[in-house]
MARBA-3410 file (N, C-alpha, C, O; in Angstrom, 1 decimal):
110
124.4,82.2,152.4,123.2,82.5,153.2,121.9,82.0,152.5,121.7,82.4,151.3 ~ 121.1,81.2,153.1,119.7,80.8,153.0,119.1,82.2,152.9,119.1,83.1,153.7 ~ 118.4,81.9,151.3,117.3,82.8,151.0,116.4,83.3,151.6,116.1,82.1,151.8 ~ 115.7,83.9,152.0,114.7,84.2,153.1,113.9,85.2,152.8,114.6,86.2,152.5 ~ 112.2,85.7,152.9,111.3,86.4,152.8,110.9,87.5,154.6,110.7,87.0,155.7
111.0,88.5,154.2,110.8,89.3,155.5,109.1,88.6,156.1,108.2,88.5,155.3 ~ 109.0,88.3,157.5,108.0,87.9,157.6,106.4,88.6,157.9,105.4,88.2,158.4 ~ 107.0,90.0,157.3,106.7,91.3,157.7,105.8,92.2,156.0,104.7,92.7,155.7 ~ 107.2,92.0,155.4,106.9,92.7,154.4,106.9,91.5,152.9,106.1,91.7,151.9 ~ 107.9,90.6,152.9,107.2,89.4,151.8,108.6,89.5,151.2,109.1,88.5,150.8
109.7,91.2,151.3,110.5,91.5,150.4,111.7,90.0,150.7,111.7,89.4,151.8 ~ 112.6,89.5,149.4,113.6,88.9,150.3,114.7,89.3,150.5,115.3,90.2,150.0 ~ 114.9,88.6,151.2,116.6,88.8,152.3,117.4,88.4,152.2,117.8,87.5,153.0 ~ 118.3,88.9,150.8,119.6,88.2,150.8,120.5,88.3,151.3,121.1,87.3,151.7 ~ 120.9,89.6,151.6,122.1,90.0,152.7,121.8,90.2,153.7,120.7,90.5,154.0
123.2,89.9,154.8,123.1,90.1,155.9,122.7,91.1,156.6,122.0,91.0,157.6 ~ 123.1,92.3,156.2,122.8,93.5,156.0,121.2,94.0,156.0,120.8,95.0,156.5 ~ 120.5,93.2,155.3,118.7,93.6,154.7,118.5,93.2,156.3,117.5,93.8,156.8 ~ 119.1,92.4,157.2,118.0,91.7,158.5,117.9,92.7,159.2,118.8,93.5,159.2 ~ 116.4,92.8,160.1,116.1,93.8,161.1,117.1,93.5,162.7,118.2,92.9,162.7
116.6,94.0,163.5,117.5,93.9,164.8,116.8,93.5,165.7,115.6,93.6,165.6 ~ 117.2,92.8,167.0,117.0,92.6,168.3,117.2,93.9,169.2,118.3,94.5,169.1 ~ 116.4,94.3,170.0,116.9,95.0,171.2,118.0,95.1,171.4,118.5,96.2,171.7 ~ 118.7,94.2,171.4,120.2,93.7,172.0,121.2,94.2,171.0,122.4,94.3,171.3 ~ 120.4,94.7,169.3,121.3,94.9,168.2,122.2,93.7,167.2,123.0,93.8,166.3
121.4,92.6,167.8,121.7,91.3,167.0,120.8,91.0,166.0,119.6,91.2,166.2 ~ 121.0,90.7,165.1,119.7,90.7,164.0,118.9,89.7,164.6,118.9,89.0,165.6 ~ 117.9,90.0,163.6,116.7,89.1,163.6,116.1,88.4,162.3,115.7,89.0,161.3 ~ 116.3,87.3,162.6,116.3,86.4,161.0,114.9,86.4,160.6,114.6,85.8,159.6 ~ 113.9,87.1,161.4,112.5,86.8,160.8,111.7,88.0,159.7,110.8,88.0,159.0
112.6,88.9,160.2,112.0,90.5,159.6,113.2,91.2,158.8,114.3,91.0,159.1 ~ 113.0,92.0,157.9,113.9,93.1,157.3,114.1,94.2,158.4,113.6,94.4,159.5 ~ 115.5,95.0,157.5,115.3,96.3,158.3,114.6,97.0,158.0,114.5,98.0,158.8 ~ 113.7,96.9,157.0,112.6,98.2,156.9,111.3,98.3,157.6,110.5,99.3,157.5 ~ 111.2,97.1,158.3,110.2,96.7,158.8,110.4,96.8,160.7,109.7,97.1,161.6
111.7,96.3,160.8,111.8,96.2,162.6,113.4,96.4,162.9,114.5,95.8,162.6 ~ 113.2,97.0,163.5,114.5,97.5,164.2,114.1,97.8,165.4,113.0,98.3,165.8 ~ 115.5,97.2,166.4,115.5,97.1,168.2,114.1,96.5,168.3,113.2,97.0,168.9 ~ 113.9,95.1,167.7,112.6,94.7,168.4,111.8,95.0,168.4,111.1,94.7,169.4 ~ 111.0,96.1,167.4,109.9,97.0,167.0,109.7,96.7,165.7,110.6,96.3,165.0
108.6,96.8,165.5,108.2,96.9,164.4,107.9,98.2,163.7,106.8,98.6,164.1 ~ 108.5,99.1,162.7,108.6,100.6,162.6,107.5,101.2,162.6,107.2,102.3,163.2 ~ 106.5,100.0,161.6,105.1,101.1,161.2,104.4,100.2,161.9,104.7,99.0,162.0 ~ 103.3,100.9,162.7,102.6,100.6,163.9,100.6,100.3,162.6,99.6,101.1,162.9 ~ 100.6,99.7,162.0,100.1,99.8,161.3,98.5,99.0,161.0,97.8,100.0,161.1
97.7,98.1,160.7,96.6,97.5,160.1,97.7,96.5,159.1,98.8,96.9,158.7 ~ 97.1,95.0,158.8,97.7,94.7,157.6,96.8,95.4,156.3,97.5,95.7,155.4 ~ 95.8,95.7,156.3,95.1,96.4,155.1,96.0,97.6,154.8,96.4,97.8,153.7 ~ 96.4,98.4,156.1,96.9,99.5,155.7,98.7,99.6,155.5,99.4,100.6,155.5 ~ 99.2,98.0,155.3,100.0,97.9,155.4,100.7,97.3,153.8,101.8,97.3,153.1
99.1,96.7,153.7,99.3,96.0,152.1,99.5,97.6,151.3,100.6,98.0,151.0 ~ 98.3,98.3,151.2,98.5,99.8,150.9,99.8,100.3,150.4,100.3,100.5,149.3 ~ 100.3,100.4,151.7,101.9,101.6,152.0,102.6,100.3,151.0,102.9,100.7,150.0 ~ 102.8,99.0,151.1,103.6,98.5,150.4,103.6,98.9,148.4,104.3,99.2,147.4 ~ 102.2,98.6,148.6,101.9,98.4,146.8,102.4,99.9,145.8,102.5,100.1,144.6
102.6,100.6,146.9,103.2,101.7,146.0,104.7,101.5,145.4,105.2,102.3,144.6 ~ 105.1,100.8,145.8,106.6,100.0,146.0,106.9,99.1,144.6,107.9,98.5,144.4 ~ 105.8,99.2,143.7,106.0,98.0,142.5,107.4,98.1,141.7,108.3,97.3,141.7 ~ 107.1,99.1,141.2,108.3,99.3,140.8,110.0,98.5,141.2,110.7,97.9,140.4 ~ 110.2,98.9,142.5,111.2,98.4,142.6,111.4,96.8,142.8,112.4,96.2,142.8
109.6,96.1,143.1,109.9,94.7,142.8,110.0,94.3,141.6,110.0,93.0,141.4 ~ 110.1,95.1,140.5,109.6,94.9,139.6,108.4,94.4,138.7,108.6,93.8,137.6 ~ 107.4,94.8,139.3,106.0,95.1,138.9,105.1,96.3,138.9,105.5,97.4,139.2 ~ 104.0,95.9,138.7,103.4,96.9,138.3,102.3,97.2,140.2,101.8,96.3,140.8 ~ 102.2,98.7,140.5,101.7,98.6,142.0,100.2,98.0,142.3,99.6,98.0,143.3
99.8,97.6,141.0,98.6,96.7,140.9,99.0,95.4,141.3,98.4,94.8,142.2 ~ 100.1,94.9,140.6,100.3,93.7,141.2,100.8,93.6,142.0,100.9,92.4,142.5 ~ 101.8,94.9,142.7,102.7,94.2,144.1,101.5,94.1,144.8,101.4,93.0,145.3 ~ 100.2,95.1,145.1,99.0,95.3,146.0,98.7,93.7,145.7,99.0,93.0,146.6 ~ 98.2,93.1,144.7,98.3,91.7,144.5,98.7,90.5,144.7,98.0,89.4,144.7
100.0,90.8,144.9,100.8,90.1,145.8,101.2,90.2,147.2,101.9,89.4,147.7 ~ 100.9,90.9,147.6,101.0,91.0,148.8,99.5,90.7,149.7,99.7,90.0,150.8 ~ 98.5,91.0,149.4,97.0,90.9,149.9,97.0,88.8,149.9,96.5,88.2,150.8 ~ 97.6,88.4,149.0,98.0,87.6,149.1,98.6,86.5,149.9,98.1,85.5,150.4 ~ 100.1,87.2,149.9,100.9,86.3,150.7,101.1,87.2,152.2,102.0,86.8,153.0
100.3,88.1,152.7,100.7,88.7,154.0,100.2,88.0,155.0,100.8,87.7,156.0 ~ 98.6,87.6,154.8,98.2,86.7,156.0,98.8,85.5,156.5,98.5,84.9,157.5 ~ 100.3,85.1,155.2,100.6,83.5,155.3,102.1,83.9,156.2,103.0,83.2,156.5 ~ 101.9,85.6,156.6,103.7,86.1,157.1,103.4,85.7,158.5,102.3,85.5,159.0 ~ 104.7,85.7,159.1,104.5,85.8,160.6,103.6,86.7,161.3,102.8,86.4,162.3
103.7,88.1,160.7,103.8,89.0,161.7,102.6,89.4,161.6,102.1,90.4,162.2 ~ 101.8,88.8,160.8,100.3,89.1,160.5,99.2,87.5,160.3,98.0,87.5,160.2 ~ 99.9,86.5,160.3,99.3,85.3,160.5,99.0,85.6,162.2,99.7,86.0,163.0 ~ 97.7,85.3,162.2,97.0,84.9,163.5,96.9,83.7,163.8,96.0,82.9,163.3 ~ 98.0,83.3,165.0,97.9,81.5,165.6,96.6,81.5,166.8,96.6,80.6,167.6
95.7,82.4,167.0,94.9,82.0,168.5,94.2,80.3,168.3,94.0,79.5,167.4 ~ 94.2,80.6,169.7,93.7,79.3,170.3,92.2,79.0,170.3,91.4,79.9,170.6 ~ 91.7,77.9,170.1,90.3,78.0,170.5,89.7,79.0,171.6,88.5,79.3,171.5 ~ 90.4,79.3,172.4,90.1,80.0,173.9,90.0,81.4,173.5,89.0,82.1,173.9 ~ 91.0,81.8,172.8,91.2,83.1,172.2,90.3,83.6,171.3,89.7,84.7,171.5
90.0,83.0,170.4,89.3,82.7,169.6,87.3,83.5,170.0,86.4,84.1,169.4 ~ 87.7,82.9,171.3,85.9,83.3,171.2,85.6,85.0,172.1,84.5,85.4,172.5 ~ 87.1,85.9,172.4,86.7,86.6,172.6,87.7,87.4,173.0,88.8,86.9,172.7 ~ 87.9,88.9,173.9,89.0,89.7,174.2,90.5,88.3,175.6,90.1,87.6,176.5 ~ 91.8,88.5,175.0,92.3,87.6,176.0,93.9,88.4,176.2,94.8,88.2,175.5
94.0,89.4,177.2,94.9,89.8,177.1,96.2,89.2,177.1,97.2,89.8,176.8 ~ 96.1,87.8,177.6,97.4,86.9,177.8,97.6,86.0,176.4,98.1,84.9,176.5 ~ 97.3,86.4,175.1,97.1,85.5,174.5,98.8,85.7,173.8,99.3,86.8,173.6 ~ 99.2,84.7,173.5,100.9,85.0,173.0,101.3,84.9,171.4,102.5,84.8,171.0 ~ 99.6,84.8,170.4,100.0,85.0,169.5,100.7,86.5,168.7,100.3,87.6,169.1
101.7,86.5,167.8,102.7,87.7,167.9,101.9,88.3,166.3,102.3,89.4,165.8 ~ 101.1,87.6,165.8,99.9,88.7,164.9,99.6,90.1,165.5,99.3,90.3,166.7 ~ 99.6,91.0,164.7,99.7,92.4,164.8,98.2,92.6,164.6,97.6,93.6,165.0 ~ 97.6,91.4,163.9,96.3,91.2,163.4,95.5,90.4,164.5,94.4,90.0,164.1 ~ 95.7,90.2,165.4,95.2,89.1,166.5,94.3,90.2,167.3,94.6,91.2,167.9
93.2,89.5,167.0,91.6,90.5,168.1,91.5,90.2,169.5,91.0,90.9,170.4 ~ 92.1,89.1,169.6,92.1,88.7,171.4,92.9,89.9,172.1,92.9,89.9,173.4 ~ 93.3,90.5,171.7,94.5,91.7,172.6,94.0,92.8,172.7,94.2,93.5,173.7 ~ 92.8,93.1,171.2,92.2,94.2,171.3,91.3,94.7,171.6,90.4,94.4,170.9 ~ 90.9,95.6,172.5,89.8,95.8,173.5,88.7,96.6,172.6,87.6,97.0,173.1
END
């Protein structure tokens, strides 16, 4: 299996096992399970408050939670699930149809 980073949380995904799920119960190659299950995303969250809840976590990447917070503040805006693709259109203001899947995307938010 191709190496892979949760597009969610940064962690990687070696086993089959670490991938989140589809509604349907079929994984999902883009996310961990700690992050999305049945097509959800678990923590309904901010990426700021999302870098947060992760950096307490150093340890087990083995670092220090100064630098997981470091790494992550980092590499989260470049993830899926928090990169914002809007469009010029979107861009200049509230767009309820807009289909970027950023959790961070302002056109959705009223």
């Amino acid at each position: 299996m191709e190496n892979k980073i949760c597009q969610s949380c940064g962690i990687p995904i070696t086993l089959k096992e670490q991938f989140g799920t589809n509604e349907n119960g079929s994984i999902n190659i883009d996310y961990c399970k700690y992050c999305y299950k049945s097509e959800k995303f678990i923590d309904k969250v901010t990426m700021e408050e999302y870098i947060e809840k992760c950096s307490q976590y150093g340890s087990q990447a083995g670092m220090t939670n100064k630098e997981k917070k470091e790494y992550c503040t980092k590499i989260f805006p470049t993830l899926k699930r928090w990169k914002c693709t809007c469009t010029d259109k979107c861009a200049i203001g509230y767009n309820p149809d807009c289909t970027c899947e950023s959790s961070e995307c302002h056109c959705r938010k009223k």
